[in-house]
VEXVEXDO-990682 format. One record per residue (C-alpha): residue number from 0; residue in one letter; y, x, z. Coordinates in steps of 0.02 Angstrom, whole numbers, plus 50000, padded with zeros to 5 digits. Layout:
PT    n  res     c2     c1     c3
PT  NUM    A      Y      X      Z
...
# end
This chain:
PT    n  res     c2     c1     c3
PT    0    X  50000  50000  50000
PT    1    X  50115  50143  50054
PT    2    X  50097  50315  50081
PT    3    X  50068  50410  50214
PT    4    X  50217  50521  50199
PT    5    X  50339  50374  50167
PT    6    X  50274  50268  50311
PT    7    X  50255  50408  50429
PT    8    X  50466  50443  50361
PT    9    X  50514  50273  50405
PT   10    X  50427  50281  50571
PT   11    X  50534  50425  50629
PT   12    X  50691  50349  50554
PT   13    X  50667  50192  50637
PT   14    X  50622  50292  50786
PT   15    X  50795  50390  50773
PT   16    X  50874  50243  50758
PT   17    X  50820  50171  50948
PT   18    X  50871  50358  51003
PT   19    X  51044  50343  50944
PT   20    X  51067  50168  51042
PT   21    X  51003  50260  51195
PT   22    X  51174  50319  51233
PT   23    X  51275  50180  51224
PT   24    X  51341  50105  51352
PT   25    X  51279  49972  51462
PT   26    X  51308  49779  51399
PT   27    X  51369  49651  51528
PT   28    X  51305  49553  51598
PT   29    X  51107  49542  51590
PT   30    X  51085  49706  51537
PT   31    X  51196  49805  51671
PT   32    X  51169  49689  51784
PT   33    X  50982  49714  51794
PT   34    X  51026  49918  51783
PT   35    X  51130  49871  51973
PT   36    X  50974  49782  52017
PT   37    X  50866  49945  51993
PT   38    X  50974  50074  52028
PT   39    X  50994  49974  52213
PT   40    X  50813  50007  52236
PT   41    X  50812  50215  52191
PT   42    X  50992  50204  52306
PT   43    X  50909  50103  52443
PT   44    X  50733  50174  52413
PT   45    X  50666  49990  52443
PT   46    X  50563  49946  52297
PT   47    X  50505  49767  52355
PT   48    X  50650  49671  52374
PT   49    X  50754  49600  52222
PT   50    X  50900  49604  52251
PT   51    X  51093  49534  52141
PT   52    X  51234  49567  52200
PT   53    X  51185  49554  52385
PT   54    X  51093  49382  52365
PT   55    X  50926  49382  52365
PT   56    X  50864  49361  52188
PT   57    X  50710  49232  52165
PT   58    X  50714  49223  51946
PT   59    X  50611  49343  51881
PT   60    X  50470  49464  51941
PT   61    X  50490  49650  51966
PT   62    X  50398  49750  51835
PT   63    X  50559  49781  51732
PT   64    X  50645  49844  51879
PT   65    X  50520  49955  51947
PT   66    X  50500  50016  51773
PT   67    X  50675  50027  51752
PT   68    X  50701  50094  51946
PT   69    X  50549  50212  51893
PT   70    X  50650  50291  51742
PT   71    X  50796  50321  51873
PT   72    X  50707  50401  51968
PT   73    X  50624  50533  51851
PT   74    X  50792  50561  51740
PT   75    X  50936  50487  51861
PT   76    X  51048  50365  51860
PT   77    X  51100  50358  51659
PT   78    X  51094  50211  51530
PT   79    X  50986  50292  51409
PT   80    X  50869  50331  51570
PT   81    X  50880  50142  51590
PT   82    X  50831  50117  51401
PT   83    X  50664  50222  51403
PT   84    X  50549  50105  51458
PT   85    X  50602  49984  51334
PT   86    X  50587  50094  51192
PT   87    X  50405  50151  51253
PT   88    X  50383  49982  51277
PT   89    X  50426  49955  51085
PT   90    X  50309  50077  51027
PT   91    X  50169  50009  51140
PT   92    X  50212  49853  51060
PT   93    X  50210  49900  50858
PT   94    X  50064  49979  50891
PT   95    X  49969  49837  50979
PT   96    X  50030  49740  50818
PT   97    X  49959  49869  50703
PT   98    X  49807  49846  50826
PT   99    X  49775  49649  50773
PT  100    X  49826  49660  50610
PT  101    X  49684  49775  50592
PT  102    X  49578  49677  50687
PT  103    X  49605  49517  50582
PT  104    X  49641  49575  50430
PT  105    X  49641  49763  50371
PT  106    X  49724  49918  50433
PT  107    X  49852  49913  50284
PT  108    X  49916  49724  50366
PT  109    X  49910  49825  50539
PT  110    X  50035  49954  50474
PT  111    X  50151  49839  50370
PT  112    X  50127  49717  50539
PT  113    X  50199  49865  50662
PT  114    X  50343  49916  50523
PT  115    X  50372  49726  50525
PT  116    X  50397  49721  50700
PT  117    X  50495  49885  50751
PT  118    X  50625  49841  50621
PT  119    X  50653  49642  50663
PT  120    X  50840  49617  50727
PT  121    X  50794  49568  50897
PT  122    X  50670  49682  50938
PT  123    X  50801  49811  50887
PT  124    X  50943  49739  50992
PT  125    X  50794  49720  51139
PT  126    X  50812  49914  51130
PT  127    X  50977  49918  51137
PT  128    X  51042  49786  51257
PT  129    X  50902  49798  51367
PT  130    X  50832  49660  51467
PT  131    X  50648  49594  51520
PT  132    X  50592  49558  51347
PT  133    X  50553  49725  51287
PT  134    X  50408  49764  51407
PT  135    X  50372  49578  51416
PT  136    X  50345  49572  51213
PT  137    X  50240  49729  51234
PT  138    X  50099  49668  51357
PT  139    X  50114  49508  51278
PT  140    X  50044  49571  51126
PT  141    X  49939  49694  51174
PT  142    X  49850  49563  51278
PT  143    X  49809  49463  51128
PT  144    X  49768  49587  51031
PT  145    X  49641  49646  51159
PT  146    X  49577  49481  51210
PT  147    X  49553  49423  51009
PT  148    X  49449  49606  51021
PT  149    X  49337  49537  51146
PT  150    X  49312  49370  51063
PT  151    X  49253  49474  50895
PT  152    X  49163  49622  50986
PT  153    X  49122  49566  51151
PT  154    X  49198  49729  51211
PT  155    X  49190  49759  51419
PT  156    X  49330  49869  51391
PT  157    X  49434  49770  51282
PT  158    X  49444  49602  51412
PT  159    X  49483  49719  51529
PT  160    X  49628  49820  51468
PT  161    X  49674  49633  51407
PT  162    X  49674  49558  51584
PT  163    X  49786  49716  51657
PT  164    X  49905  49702  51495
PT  165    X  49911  49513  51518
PT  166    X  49928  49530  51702
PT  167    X  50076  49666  51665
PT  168    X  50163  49534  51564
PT  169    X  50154  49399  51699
PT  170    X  50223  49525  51805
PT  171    X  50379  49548  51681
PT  172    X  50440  49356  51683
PT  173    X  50327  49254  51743
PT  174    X  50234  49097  51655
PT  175    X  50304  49121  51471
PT  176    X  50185  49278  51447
PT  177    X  50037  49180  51502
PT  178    X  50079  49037  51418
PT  179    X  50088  49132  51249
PT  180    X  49935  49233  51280
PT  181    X  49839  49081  51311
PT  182    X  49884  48964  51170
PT  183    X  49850  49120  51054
PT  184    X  49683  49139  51123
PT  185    X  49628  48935  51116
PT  186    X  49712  48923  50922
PT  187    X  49575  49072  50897
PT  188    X  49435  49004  50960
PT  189    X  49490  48835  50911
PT  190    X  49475  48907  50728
PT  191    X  49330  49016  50725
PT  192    X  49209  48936  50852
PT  193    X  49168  49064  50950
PT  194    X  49180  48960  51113
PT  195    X  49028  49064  51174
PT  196    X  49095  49197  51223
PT  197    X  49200  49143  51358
PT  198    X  49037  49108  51454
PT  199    X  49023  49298  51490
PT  200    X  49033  49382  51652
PT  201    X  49141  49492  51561
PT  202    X  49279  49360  51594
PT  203    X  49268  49364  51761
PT  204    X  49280  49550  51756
PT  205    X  49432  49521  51649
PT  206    X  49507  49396  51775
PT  207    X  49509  49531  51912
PT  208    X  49586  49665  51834
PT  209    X  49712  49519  51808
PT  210    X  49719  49474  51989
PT  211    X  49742  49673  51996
PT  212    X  49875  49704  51872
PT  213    X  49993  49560  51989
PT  214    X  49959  49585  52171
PT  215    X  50089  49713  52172
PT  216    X  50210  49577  52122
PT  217    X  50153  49446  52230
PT  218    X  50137  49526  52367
PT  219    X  50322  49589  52321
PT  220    X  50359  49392  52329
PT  221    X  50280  49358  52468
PT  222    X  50360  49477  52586
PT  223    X  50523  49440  52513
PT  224    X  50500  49252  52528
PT  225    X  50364  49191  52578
PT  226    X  50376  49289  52758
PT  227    X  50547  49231  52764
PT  228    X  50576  49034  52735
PT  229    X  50744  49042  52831
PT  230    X  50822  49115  52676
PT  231    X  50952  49007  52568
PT  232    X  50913  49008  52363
PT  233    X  51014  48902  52256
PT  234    X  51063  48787  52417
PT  235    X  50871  48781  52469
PT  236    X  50771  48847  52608
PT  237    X  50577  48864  52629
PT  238    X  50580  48946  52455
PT  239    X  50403  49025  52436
PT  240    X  50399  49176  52308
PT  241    X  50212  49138  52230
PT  242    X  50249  48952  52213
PT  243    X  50383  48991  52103
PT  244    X  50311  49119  52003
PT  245    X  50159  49022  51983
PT  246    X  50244  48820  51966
PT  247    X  50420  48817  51973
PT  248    X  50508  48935  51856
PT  249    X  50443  48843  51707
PT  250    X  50484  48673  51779
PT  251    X  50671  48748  51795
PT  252    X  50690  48811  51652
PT  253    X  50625  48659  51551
PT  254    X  50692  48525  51662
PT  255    X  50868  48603  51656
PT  256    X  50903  48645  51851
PT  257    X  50944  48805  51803
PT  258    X  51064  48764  51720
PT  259    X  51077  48684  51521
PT  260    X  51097  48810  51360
PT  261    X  51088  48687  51203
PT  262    X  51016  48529  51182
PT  263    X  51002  48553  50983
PT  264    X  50824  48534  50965
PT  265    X  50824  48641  50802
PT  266    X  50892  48788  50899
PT  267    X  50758  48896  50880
PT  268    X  50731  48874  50704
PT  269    X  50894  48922  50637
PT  270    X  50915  49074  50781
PT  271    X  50752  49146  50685
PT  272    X  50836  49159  50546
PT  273    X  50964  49304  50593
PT  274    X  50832  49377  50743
PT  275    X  50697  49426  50603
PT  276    X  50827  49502  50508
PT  277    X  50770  49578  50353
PT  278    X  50613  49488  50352
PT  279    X  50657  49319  50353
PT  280    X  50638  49254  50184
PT  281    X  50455  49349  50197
PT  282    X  50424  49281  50365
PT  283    X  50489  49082  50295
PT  284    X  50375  49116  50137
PT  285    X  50214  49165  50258
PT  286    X  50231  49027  50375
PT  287    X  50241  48889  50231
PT  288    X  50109  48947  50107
PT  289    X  50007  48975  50271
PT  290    X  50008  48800  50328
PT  291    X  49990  48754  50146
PT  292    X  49836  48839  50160
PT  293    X  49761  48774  50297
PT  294    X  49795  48590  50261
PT  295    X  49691  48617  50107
PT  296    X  49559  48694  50165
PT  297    X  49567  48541  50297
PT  298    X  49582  48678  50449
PT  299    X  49416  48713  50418
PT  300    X  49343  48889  50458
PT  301    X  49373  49038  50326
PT  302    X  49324  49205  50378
PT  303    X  49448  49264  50266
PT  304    X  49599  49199  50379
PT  305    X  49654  49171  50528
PT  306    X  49736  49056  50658
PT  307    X  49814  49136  50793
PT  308    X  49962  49206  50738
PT  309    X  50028  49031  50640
PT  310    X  49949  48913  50753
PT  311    X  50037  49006  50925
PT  312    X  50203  49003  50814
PT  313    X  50185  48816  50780
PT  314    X  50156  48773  50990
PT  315    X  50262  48888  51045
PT  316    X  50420  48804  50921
PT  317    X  50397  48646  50969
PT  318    X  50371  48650  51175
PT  319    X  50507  48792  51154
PT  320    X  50620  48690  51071
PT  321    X  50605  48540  51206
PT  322    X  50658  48654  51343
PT  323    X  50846  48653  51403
PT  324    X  50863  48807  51433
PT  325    X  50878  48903  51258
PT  326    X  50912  49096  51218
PT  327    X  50903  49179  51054
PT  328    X  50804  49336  51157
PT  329    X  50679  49199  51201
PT  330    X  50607  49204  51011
PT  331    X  50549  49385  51054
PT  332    X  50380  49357  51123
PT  333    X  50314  49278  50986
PT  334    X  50390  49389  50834
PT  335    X  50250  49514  50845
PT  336    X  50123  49369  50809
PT  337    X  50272  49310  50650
PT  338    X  50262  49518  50610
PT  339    X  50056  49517  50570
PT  340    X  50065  49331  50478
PT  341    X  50229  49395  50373
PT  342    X  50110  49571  50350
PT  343    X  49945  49482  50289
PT  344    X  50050  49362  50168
PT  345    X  50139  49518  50087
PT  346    X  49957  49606  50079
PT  347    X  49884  49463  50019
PT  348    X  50003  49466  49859
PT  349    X  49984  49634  49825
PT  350    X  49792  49643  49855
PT  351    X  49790  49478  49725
PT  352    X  49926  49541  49613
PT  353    X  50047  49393  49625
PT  354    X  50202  49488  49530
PT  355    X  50294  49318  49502
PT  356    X  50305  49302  49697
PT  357    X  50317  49478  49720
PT  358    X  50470  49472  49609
PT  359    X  50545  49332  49691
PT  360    X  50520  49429  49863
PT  361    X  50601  49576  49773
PT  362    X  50755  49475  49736
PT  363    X  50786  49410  49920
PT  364    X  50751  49579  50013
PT  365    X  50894  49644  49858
PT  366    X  51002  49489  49935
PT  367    X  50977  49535  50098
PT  368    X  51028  49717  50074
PT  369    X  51182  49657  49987
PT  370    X  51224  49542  50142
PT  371    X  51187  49693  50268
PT  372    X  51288  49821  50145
PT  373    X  51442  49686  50166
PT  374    X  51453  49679  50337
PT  375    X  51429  49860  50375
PT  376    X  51576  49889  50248
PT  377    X  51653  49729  50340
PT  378    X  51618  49821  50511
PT  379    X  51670  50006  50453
PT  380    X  51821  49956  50377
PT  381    X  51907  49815  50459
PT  382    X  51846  49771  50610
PT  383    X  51840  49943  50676
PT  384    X  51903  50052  50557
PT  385    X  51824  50238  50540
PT  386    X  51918  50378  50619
PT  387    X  51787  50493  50608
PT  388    X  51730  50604  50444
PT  389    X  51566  50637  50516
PT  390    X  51540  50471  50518
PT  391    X  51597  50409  50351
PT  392    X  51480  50568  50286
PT  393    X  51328  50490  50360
PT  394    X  51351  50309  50315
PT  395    X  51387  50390  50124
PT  396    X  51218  50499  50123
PT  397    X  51141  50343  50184
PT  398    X  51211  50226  50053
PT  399    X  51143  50356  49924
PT  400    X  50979  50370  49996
PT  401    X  50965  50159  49992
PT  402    X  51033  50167  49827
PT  403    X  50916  50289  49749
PT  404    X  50769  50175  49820
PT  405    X  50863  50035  49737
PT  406    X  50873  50117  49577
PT  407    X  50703  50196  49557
PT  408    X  50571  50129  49437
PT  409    X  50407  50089  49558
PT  410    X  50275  49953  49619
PT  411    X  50393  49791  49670
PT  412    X  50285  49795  49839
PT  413    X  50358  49986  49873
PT  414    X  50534  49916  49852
PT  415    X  50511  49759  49951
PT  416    X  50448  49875  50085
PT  417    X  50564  50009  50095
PT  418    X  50713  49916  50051
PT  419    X  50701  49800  50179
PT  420    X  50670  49933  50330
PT  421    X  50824  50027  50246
PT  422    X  50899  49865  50266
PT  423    X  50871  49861  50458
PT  424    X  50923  50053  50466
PT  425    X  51079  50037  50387
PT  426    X  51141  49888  50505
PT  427    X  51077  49952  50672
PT  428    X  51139  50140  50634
PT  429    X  51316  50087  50605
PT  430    X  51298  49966  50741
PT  431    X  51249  50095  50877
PT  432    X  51336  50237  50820
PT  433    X  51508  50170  50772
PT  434    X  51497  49952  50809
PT  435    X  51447  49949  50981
PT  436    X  51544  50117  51046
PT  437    X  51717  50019  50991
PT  438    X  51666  49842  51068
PT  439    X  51621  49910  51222
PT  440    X  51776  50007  51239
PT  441    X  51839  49826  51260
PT  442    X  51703  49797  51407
PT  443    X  51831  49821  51580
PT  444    X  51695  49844  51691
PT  445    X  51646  50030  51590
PT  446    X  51814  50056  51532
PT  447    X  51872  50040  51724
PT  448    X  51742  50176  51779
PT  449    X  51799  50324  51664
PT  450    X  51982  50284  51741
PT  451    X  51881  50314  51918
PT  452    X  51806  50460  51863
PT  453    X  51940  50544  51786
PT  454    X  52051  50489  51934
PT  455    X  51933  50547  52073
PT  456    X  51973  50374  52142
PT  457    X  51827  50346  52299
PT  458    X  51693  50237  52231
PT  459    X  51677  50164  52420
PT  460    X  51849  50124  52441
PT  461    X  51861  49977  52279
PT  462    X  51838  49788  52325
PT  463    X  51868  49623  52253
PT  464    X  51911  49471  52306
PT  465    X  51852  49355  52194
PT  466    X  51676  49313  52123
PT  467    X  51684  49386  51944
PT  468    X  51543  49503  51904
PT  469    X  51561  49702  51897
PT  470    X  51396  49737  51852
PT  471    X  51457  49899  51713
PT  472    X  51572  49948  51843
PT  473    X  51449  49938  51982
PT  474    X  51330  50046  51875
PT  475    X  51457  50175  51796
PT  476    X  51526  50213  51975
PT  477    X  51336  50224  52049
PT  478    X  51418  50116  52208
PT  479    X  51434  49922  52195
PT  480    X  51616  49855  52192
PT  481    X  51638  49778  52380
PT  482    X  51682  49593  52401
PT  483    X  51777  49522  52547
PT  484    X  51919  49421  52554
PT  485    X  52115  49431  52521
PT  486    X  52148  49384  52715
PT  487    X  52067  49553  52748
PT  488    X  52141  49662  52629
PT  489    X  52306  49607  52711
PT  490    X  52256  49723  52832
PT  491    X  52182  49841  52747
PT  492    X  52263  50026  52706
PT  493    X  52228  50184  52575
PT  494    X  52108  50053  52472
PT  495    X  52085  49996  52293
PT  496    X  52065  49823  52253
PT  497    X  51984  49775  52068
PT  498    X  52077  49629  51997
PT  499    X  52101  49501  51852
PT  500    X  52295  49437  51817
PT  501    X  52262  49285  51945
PT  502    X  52207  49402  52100
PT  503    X  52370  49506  52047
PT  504    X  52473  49343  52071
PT  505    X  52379  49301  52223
PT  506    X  52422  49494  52289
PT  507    X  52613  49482  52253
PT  508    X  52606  49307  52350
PT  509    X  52537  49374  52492
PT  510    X  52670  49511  52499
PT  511    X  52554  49650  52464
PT  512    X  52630  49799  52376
PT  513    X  52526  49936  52283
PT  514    X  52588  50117  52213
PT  515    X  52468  50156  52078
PT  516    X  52425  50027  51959
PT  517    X  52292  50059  51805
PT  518    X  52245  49924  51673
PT  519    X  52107  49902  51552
PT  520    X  52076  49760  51437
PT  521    X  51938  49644  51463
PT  522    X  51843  49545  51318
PT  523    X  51656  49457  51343
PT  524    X  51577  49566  51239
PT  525    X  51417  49454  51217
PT  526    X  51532  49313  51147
PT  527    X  51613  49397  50985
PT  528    X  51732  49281  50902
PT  529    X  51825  49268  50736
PT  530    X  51985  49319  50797
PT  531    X  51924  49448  50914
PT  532    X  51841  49519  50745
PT  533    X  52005  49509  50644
PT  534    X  52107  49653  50718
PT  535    X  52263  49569  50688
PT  536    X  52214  49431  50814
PT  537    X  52114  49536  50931
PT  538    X  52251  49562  51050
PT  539    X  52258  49359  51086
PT  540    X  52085  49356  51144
PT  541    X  52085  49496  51272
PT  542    X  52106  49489  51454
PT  543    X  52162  49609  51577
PT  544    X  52068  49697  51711
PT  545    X  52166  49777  51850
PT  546    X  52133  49935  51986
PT  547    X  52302  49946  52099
PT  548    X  52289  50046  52248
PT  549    X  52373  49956  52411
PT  550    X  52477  50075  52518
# end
């Protein structure tokens, strides 16, 4: 399908890619907020209780932040530490889908599957602005690929490493993983009829290393909570840690009481089309001629194909889509399962020579490249405008590399291939090296700590006074920002207070004066807008951030 030498060259440019987002900095809020949560732990060397912002912190399970927490303490306290997991995480991840696109296909499917995969938008971004999804998306897979081993091979080792992977994943956030993992498994027995071998005492061997893989986290839980009912979450007492971990996060999450996202039932179906960016027109073709295919053959059995992947996508859409809650990182779980169908449908028309759908692939993967070349041209030279030569030298030698590749005369399958990963390299390098550097330079929190740094201002001597979150400021400075009130600053001396324009108001009402004043502006950097984007209304959006030192 492709050679070794070009796939193996893609691999490491994909790879230098993730490297390069390594070093930016730290995204409010989920993102830096969950670096707080883990640097706490190394700080506080207490690695069982989560803990945000001083509350206790019941939402997700710990495995990110002891994995996170881990990193700190091997390489210190450093955003691209932070980022390692999640990029080994990655790898684990594209290689587990090379894994069961071997398994139920060939090992040419496997290795389009993991290319798939390590260049979709969101699993790219997952690297970047880092949350639970990475490692979750990683045991996720590998579970199913390890438990559909079993089912074919009967494998001791195989329902094991599947138990611990799926157990891992439960451990990352909770009932989603198992959820996934389970409805993957039933679609392929469902499918092939191999019912038999879950009557194995391998299972049960399987289920222990399970039980194995969480008792760290529950018992995590259950000294937290569980041991301690007199503890207030969300306005409740008696809050037990495995209950919730076990019943009640789903039920919160679907029912709303955390809180409502969207109500637009069809959310997840038009957020997949920018998250499996440059393989959505692929992915859209898979999933249709797919289900084509199965309603013809009347869903029954083919050893030449499989259910899994499209049946999993299919349940997972539709209970996703009922839920209240809605996030376009929530679509991450299930796109290494979209990654192997998207792989076997391109190897399918290669292996049967299908050059009129080959050429019509050709022509979307040319349109996407055309849309990506736009807006890095849109990005490089009017949102944020180059300063740097370097910079306009490598986005050149890579326009000339994508070009030749566009220009030379070989198999339409080649170009669909390495078009479409030079698709993904060209957005996500110019995001991380030149995108992302200038938007966070608009993030207060970050921007705030380089004026503490450079002003040897004492970490331990900077409150607040209202609740606003200072999660990149918290991080940057390695010390949280302090809360108390304004009553008690009154009568305070020598400290710094950290304040938005209405605190400043509230400060000069009190009759508070200060003698060193420094100001940094503040946008929501998760929430871009058009006329944040247009730099001639950019200034209208921002906000200003405030660090005034009271005498």
């Amino acid at each position: 399908m492709i050679s070794n030498l070009r796939y193996g060259f893609l691999l490491v440019l994909i790879v230098l890619v993730y490297i390069a987002g390594m070093f930016v900095t730290l995204f409010e809020s989920d993102s830096a907020q969950f670096a707080v949560m883990a640097m706490r732990m190394v700080q506080e060397n207490d690695f069982v209780n989560l803990i945000k912002g001083g509350a206790q912190y019941l939402d997700k399970p710990h495995l990110h932040f002891w994995l996170a927490a881990l990193s700190f303490k091997i390489f210190g306290l450093f955003e691209w530490a932070y980022r390692i997991p999640a990029i080994l995480a990655t790898i684990l991840g594209a290689y587990s889908c090379y894994g069961l696109g071997k398994l139920l296909y060939n090992t040419k499917t496997g290795k389009l599957a993991a290319l798939i995969f390590m260049t979709a938008q969101t699993i790219v971004l997952s690297v970047i602005d880092v949350r639970t999804d990475a490692v979750l998306t990683a045991f996720t897979i590998l579970s199913i690929w390890q438990f559909a081993t079993y089912i074919e091979k009967r494998t001791l080792n195989s329902i094991i490493i599947g138990g611990l992977a799926a157990g891992l994943a439960f451990s990352t956030k909770g009932q989603i993983a198992l959820f996934v993992i389970g409805v993957a498994i039933i679609c392929h027995l469902s499918y092939t009829r191999k019912w038999k071998s879950i009557l194995s005492w391998k299972v049960l061997v399987g289920l222990v290393f399970f039980g194995i893989a969480i008792a760290p986290m529950l018992y995590a839980y259950y000294h937290q909570f569980d041991l301690h009912p007199e503890k207030v979450i969300r306005g409740a007492s008696n809050r037990s840690g495995i209950l919730f971990i076990f019943w009640e996060q789903s039920l919160e999450r679907t029912g709303g009481t955390m809180g409502q996202t969207s109500k637009d039932y069809f959310f997840f179906f038009h957020t997949f089309l920018w998250v499996f960016i440059p393989w959505t027109i692929p992915g859209l073709f898979a999933f249709g001629s797919r289900v084509r295919l199965f309603f013809k053959l009347k869903f029954s059995y083919n050893p030449k194909f499989e259910f899994l992947t499209l049946g999993t996508i299919i349940v997972f859409f539709t209970v996703a889509s009922s839920s209240q809650f809605k996030l376009p990182h929530y679509l991450n779980i299930i796109i290494p399962l979209f990654a192997v169908l998207t792989a076997s449908y391109i190897s399918d028309l290669i292996r049967f020579d299908k050059e009129k759908m080959l050429k019509i692939l050709l022509g979307s993967q040319y349109f996407v490249l055309s849309i990506v070349f736009t807006a890095t041209l849109f990005i490089c030279f009017y949102v944020f405008k180059f300063e740097s030569l370097i910079a306009s030298v490598l986005l050149t030698v890579l326009l000339i590399v994508i070009i030749y590749f566009c220009l030379k005369r070989e198999a339409r399958f080649l170009r669909i291939i390495t078009l479409s990963v030079y698709s993904s390299l060209l957005l996500n390098s110019v995001l991380n090296l030149h995108f992302y550097p200038e938007l966070l330079s608009y993030q207060a929190g970050s921007s705030m700590a380089e004026v503490v740094s450079d002003e040897n201002i004492p970490v331990d001597k900077i409150y607040r006074v209202s609740d606003f979150n200072t999660w990149a400021l918290d991080f940057y400075n390695r010390y949280p920002v302090q809360h108390t009130s304004l009553k008690t600053m009154e009568k305070r001396r020598n400290v710094w207070l950290y304040a938005n324009d209405i605190d400043l108001k509230r400060v000069q009402d009190a009759g508070l004066d200060w003698d060193q004043q420094f100001t940094v502006n503040d946008y929501q950097v998760s929430m871009l807008s058009k006329d944040f984007l247009n730099p001639s209304t950019r200034k209208r959006t921002l906000k200003k951030m405030h660090l005034i030192h009271l005498r």
